[in-house]
Structure formats: C-alpha cells, structure tokens
C-alpha positions as CSV (number, residue, x, y, z in Angstrom):
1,X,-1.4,-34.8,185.1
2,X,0.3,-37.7,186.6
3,X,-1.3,-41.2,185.2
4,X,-1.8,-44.1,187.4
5,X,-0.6,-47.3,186.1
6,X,-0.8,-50.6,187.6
7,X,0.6,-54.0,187.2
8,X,-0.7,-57.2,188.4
9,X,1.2,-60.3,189.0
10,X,4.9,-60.5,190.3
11,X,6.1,-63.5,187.8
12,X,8.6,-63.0,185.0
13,X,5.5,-61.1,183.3
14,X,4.9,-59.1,186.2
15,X,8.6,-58.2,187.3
16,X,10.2,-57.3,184.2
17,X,7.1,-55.1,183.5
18,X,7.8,-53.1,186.7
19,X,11.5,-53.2,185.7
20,X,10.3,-51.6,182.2
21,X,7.8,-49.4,183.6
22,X,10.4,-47.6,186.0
23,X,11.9,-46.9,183.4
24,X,9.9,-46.0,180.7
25,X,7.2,-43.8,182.8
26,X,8.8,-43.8,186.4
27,X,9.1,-39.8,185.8
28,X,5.6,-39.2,185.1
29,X,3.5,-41.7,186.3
30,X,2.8,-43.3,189.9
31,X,3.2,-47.1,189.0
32,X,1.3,-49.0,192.0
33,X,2.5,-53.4,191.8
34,X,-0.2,-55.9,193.2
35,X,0.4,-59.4,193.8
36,X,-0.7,-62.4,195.6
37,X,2.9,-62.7,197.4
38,X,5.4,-60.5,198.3
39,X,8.1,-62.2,196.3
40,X,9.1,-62.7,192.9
41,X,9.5,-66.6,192.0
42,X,12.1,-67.7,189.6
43,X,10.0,-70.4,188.5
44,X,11.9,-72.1,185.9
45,X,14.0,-72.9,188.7
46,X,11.8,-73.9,191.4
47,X,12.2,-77.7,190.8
48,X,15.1,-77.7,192.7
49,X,13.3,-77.1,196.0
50,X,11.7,-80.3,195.4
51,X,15.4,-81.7,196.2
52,X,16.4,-79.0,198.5
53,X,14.0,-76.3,200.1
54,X,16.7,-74.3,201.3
55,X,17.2,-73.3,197.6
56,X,13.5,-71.5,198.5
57,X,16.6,-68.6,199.3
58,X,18.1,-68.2,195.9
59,X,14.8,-68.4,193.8
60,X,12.7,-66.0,195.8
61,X,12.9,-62.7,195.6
62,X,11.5,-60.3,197.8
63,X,9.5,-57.5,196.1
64,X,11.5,-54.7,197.9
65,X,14.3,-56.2,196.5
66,X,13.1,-55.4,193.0
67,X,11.0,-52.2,192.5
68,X,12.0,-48.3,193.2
69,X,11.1,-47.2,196.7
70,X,8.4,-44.8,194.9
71,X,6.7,-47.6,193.3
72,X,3.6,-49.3,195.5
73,X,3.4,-52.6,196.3
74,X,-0.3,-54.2,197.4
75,X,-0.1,-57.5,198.4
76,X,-3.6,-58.9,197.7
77,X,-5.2,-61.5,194.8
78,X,-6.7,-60.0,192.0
79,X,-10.9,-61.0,191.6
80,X,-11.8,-59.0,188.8
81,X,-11.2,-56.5,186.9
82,X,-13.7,-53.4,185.4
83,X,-12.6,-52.1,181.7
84,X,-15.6,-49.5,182.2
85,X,-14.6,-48.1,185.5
86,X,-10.5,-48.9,185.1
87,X,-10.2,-50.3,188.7
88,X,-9.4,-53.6,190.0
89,X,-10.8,-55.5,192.5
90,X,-8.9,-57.7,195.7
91,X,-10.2,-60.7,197.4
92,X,-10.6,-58.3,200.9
93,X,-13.3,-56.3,199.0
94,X,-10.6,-53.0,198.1
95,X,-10.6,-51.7,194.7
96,X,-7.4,-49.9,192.8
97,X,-8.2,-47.5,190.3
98,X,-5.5,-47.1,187.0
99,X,-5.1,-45.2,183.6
100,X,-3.2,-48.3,182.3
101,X,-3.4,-51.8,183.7
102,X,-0.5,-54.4,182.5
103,X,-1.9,-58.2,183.2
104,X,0.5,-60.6,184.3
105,X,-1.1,-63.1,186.4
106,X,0.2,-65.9,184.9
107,X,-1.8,-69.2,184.9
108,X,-3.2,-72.3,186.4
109,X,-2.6,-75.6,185.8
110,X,-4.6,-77.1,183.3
111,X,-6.9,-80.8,184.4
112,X,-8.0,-81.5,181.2
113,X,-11.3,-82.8,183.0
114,X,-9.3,-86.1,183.7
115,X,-11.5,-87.6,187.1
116,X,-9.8,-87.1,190.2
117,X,-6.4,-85.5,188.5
118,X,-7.2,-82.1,190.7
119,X,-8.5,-83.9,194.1
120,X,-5.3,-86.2,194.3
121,X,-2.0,-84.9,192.3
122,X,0.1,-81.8,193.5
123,X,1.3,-79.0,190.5
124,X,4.0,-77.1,190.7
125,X,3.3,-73.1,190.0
126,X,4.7,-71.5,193.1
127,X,6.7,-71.9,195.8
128,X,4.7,-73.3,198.5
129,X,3.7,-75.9,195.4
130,X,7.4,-77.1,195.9
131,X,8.7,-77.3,199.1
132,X,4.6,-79.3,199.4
133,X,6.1,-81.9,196.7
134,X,9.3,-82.3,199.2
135,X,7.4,-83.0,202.0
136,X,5.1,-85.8,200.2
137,X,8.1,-87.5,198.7
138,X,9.9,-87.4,202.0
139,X,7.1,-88.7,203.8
140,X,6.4,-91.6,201.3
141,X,10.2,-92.4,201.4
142,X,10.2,-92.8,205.4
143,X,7.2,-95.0,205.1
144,X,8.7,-97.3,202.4
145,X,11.4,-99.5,202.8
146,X,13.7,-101.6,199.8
147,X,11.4,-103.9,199.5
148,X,8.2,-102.0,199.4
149,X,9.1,-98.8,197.9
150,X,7.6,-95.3,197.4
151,X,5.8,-94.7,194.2
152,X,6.4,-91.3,192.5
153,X,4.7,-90.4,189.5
154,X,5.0,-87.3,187.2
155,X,2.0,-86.5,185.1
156,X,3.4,-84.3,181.7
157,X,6.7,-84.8,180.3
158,X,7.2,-81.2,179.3
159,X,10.0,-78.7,180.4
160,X,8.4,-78.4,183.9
161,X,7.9,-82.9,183.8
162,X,11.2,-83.4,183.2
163,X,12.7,-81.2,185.4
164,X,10.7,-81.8,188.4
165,X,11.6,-86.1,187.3
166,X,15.3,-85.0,187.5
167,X,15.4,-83.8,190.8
168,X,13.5,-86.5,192.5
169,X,15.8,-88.5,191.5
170,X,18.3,-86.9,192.3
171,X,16.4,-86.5,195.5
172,X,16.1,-90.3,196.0
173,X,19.9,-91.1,195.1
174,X,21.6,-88.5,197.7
175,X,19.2,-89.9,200.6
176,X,19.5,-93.4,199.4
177,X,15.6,-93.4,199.4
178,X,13.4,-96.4,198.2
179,X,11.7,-94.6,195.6
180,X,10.5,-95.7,192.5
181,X,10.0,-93.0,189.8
182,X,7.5,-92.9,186.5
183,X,7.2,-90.0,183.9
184,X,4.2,-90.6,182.2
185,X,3.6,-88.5,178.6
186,X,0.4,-89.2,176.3
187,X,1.9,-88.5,173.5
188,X,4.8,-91.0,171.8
189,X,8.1,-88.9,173.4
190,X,9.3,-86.6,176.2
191,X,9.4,-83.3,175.4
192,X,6.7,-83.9,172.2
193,X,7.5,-80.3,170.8
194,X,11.7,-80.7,170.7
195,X,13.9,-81.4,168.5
196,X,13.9,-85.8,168.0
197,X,18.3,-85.3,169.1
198,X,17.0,-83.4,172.0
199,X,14.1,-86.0,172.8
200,X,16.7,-88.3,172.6
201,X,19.8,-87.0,174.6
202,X,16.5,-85.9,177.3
203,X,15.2,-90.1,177.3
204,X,19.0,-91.2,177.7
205,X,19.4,-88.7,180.8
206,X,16.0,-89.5,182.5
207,X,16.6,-93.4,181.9
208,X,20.3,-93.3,183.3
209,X,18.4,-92.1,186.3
210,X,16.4,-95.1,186.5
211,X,13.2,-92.8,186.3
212,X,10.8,-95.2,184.0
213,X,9.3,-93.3,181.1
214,X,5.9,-94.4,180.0
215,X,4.8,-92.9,176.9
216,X,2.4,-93.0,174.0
217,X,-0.7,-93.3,176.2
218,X,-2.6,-90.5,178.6
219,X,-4.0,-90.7,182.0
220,X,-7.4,-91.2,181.9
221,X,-8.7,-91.3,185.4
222,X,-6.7,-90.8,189.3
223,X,-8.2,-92.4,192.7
224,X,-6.4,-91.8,195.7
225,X,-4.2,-94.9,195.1
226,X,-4.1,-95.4,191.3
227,X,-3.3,-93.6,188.3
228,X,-5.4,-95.4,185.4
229,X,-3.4,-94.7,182.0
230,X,-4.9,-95.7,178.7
231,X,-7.6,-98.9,178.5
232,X,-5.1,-101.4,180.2
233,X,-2.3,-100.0,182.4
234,X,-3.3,-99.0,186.3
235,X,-0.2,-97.6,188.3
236,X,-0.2,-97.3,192.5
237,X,1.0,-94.1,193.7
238,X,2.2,-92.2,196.9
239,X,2.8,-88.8,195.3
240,X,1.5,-87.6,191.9
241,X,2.7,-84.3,190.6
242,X,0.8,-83.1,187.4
243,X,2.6,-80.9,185.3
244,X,0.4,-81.2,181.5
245,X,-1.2,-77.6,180.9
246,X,-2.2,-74.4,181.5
247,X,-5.7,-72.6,181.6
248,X,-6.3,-68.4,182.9
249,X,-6.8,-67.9,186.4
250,X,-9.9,-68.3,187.9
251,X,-10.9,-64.3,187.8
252,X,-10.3,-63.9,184.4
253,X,-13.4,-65.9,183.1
254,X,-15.4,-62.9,184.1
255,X,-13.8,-60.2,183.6
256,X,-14.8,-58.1,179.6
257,X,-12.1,-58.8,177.7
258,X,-11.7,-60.9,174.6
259,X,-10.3,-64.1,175.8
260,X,-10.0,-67.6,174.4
261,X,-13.1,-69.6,175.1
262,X,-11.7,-72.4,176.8
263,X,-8.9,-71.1,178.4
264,X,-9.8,-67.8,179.3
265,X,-6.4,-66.6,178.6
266,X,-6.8,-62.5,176.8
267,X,-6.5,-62.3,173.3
268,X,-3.4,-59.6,172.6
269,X,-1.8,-57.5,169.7
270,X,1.9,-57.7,169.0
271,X,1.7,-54.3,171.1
272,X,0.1,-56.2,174.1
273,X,-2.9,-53.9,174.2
274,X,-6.3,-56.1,174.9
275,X,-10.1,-55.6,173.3
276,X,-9.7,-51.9,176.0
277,X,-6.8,-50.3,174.5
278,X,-5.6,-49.0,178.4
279,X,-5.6,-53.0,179.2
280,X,-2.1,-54.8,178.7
281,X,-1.9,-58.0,178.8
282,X,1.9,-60.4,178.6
283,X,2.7,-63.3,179.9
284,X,1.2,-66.9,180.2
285,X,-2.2,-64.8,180.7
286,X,-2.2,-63.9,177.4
287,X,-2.3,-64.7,174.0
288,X,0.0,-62.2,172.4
289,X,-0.8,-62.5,168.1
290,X,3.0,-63.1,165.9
291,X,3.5,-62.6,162.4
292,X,3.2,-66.6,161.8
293,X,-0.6,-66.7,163.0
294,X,0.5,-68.5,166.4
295,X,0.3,-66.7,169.7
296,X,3.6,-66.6,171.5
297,X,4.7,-69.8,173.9
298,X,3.5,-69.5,177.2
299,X,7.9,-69.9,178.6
300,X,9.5,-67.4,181.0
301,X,12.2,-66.3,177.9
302,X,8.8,-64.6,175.4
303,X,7.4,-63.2,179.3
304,X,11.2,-61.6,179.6
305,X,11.0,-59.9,176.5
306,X,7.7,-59.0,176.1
307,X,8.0,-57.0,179.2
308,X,11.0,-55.6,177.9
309,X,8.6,-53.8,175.6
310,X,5.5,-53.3,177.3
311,X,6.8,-50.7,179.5
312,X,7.7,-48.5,176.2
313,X,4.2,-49.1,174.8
314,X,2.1,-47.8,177.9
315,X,4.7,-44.8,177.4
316,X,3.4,-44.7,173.4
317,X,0.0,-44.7,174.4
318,X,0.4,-42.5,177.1
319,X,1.6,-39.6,174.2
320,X,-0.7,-40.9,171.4
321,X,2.3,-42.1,169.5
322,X,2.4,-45.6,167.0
323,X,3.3,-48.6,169.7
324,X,6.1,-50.8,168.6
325,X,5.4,-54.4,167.8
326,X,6.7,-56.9,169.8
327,X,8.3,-60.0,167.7
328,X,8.6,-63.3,169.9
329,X,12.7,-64.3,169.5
330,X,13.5,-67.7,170.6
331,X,17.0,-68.0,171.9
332,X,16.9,-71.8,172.2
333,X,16.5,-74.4,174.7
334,X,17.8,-75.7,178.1
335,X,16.3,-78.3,180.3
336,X,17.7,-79.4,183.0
337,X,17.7,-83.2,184.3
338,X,18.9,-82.9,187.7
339,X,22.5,-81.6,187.2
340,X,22.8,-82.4,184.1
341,X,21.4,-80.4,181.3
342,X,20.5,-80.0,176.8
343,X,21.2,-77.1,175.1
344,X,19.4,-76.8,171.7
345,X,19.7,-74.1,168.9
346,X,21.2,-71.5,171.5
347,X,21.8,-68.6,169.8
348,X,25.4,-67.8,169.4
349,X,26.5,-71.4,169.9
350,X,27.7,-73.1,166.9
351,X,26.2,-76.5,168.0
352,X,22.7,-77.4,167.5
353,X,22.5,-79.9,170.6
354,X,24.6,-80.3,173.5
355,X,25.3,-81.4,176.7
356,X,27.9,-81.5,179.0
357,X,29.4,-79.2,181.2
358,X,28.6,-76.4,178.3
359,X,24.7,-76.6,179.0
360,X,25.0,-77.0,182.5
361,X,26.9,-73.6,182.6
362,X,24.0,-72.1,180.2
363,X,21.5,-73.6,182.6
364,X,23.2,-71.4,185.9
365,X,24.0,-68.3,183.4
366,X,20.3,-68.2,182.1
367,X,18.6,-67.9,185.8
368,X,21.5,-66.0,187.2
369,X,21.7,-63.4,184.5
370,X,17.5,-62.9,184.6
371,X,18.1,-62.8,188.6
372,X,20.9,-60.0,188.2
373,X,18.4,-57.9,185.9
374,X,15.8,-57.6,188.0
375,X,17.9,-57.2,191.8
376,X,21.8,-56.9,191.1
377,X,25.1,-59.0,191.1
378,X,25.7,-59.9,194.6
379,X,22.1,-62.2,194.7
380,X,22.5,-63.6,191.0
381,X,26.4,-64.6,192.3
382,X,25.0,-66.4,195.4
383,X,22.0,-68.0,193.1
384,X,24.8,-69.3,191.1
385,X,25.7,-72.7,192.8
386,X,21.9,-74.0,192.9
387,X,21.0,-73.1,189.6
C-alpha cells in the first residue's frame, strides 16, 4: 500500500526534508509539500535585500525548482492539525489527509509582551519582511536631510540584529543617505551567546560602521515615535526592526501535541517523532531533546541536518525498524556585517576566530553550497556574488 506523507513548511526544515524524503521513500510513498509560498527562502541570507531587493533573485527559490515532478506542492497556510484523524487543515477550509506528517513551519517572532513592540516595529522572517524594511528606510532617508537625519533602530543584537545593522549601513553609505543607525541589545554585548573574541571582532566591525551600539539595557515600551529603553533612555525613530525572539506559529497553540507552554514550539525526540509517533517535527518549530539535556538551537545549520535525517526515520517507521538518533553537530560560526564577516570554531579551520577575506569566502560558500543541494550548480554559481 502506498503511504501518504506530507510536509509542511518550505524553510530549511521544510526543503531539506523534501530533499530527504525523495530520497528515502520517493519509491513507495506519494510525498504531497504545503506551504504558505511557493518559494524556498534562504533566510540567513535575506538581510541583504534590505540593501538590495534585486538580491530577492538569488535567495528565492521557486518550489519547482526544488522537489521531483511526482511530488505535490499545495500552496496554502497551515490552521491546524488533527493527530486523531491524520489530516491537516488550510486557511480556505481544504483538509490533507497523511500517514506521516513532518512539521517545519518555522516560527514567529517573539514580542516579549513589550507595549507597542508588535504595532510599530517591522521583523524580518520572510521575504516580503525585507524588501518592506527597504522601503521604510528609503522613504525615511528621502525625507531627512544632513541635518535632520533618519533614525534607524534595530531591536536584538543576535545573528539576525547584526546582520540586518550591517547592511543598512551599508545601505546608507553607497546612497550617501542621512541615516543614523542604533543596535540596541539588553543584555551587556552583541552577540550575548558568542565567544568574548567574536563579541569583540563583531563590536569593532559594527562600530567602524558608525552604527551606535547600545547595550546592557532592554526596551521596555515603543510608541509610534519613541523607543523607551530601560528607566532613563527614550530614542526617536523612523524605522524599527525587531529581531529578539521566537515563539510557534499561531496554529500550533491548538493543535494536540506536547508543546512548550509558552512558546508552543513541539516537544521532539532525537528521532524527531512528537507525543503521535506518525508526527515529525524539525526545525525552529520544534524542540528536538540532545544528549546534554538542551533542545537543539533554533539556526538554519541543526534545520539542515536534522532533515538530513528525518527522511530516513519516516522510512524506519514506515518498516517498524529502530529510528536513528539525530545528534545536533555545530560546525561553527559566521556572521556577516555587511561585507565583511567572523568566522568562529569552523570546523576544519585551524583558527578559532577570523576575519578577513577567509570568512567572507565561508560566508558566500556556506549559502551557495546549501543553495546547490537543494536546486543545482548553475543557481548556487549565480547566488555567489550577493552572498
């Protein structure tokens, strides 16, 4: 009997589980894909639509591009799902029905109940998130002038913070655009889980920027014209982007499966199999268990390998065979600052931290080798020169 397995979500989760799944149960099982958008996103690479939308081209992948002609691809959002009755359920009232579900659905981004964060500050979690933030900052910059200048602030000083900081200014510096920039971070560094070389090398890069780093105090409350940080400090804005969290997606708060009570994000095995063992969950939508007691990092590289794996375990469970543990392997760290970049504790490089033209070639090869797994050489050689 042929099963029916679905995947939901077309992120890194979502695409390299298709990628896996072709090839683990491609033979034997009719694989149906649904997504909110018919594209893949590379979105640890997005920022640099904020500088150049025409980038949009290089970091967005169409879905044909990426799946076998015999898997189907839905286009719909997902609004629940039924563990009971193994279907899901679209936002135009359809249902799918599976024998095996993998949930990649990513996340939101995460408000931390700060007043007015949501109503007034852009995020940056998909495409049309980006080229939104290039508009805003354009606009702002026609309106200002050198001696009234736009006012950019960046909520979060995390991969996604720092990144997004980078290319506004480099944004600001090719148009010559009155812009003033502030990353803001409530805890006492940028990048508060790194290395204190990489925190520096990152402080060094965003200050020779002239971007103004604020730290060691948290936004406590946004109007439409202020951000109010700590007890004292009140800064004017034209454009806020807020990059400080994640939570689940809206859909999985009801849906009956073990999930963290505050986030809502599933609670997962090392095999990725959920509270209904025909339920896999990877990805920033899950909280996959590790050896160490801590779920694995919510980063594009553990949503790459994890659905390296996945594929192989609906397979397992598929023929009632033991499913193979999946062991979260960090391969180091690259953050980009415009284009410029820090390496950190890459593996197979004998230096711990380093910059240069050495990290800005890791930076390209990282994107264009995950673009050239999931579609083929010719796009991840045209990616190249953007990355």
């Amino acid at each position: 009997m042929t099963e029916d397995v679905v995947v939901l979500g077309s992120g890194y989760a979502g695409a390299g589980a298709i990628k896996s799944l072709e090839q683990e149960v491609g033979n034997r099982a009719d694989i149906t894909w649904i997504s909110d958008v018919d594209h893949h996103l590379v979105l640890h690479e997005v920022h640099r639509c904020i500088r150049n939308p025409d980038v949009q081209r290089k970091v967005s992948i169409p879905i044909n591009e990426i799946k076998d002609t015999s898997t189907e691809f839905v286009q719909g959002t997902v609004t629940s799902l039924d563990p009971d009755e193994r279907t899901v359920q679209l936002d135009d009232g359809s249902t799918v029905d599976y024998d095996y579900c993998v949930v990649g659905i990513g996340s939101r981004t995460a408000f931390f109940g700060i007043d007015g964060l949501e109503r007034h500050s852009y995020t940056l979690k998909n495409l049309r998130d980006a080229l939104s933030i290039h508009d805003a900052i354009k606009s702002a910059a026609k309106e200002a002038s050198r001696t009234d200048s736009a006012s950019v602030v960046v909520g979060g000083a995390g991969l996604s913070g720092i990144q997004s900081a980078g290319e506004i200014a480099m944004f600001r510096d090719q148009y010559r655009a009155p812009i003033d920039i502030h990353l803001v971070e409530g805890l006492d560094s940028v990048y508060p889980p790194g290395d204190p070389e990489v925190q520096g090398k990152l402080t060094k890069m965003l200050s020779d920027r002239g971007i103004d780093i604020m730290t060691g105090e948290f936004i406590t409350e946004v109007d439409e014209d202020t951000v109010y940080i700590g007890e004292e400090t009140e800064l004017d804005y034209d454009v806020l982007l807020w990059t400080g969290g994640i939570t689940g997606q809206d859909c999985t708060e009801s849906i009956d499966l073990n999930k963290d009570d505050r986030s809502h994000r599933f609670h997962a095995s090392s095999t990725f199999q959920t509270s209904d063992d025909r339920v896999f969950a990877i990805g920033d939508t899950a909280l996959v268990d590790q050896v160490d007691g801590d779920p694995a990092p919510p980063t594009a590289q553990a949503a790459w390998q994890a659905a390296e794996v996945v594929g192989e375990n609906v397979r397992r469970t598929m023929h009632d065979q033991p499913l193979t543990a999946w062991s979260y392997d960090d391969k180091g760290t690259v953050i980009s600052v415009g284009d410029e970049a820090v390496a950190h504790d890459v593996m197979g490089v004998p230096m711990d931290t380093f910059s240069g033209i050495g990290a800005e070639t890791l930076k390209k090869g990282i994107a264009t080798r995950w673009i050239n797994k999931i579609t083929g050489v010719k796009r991840a050689a045209k990616a190249w020169v953007d990355m």
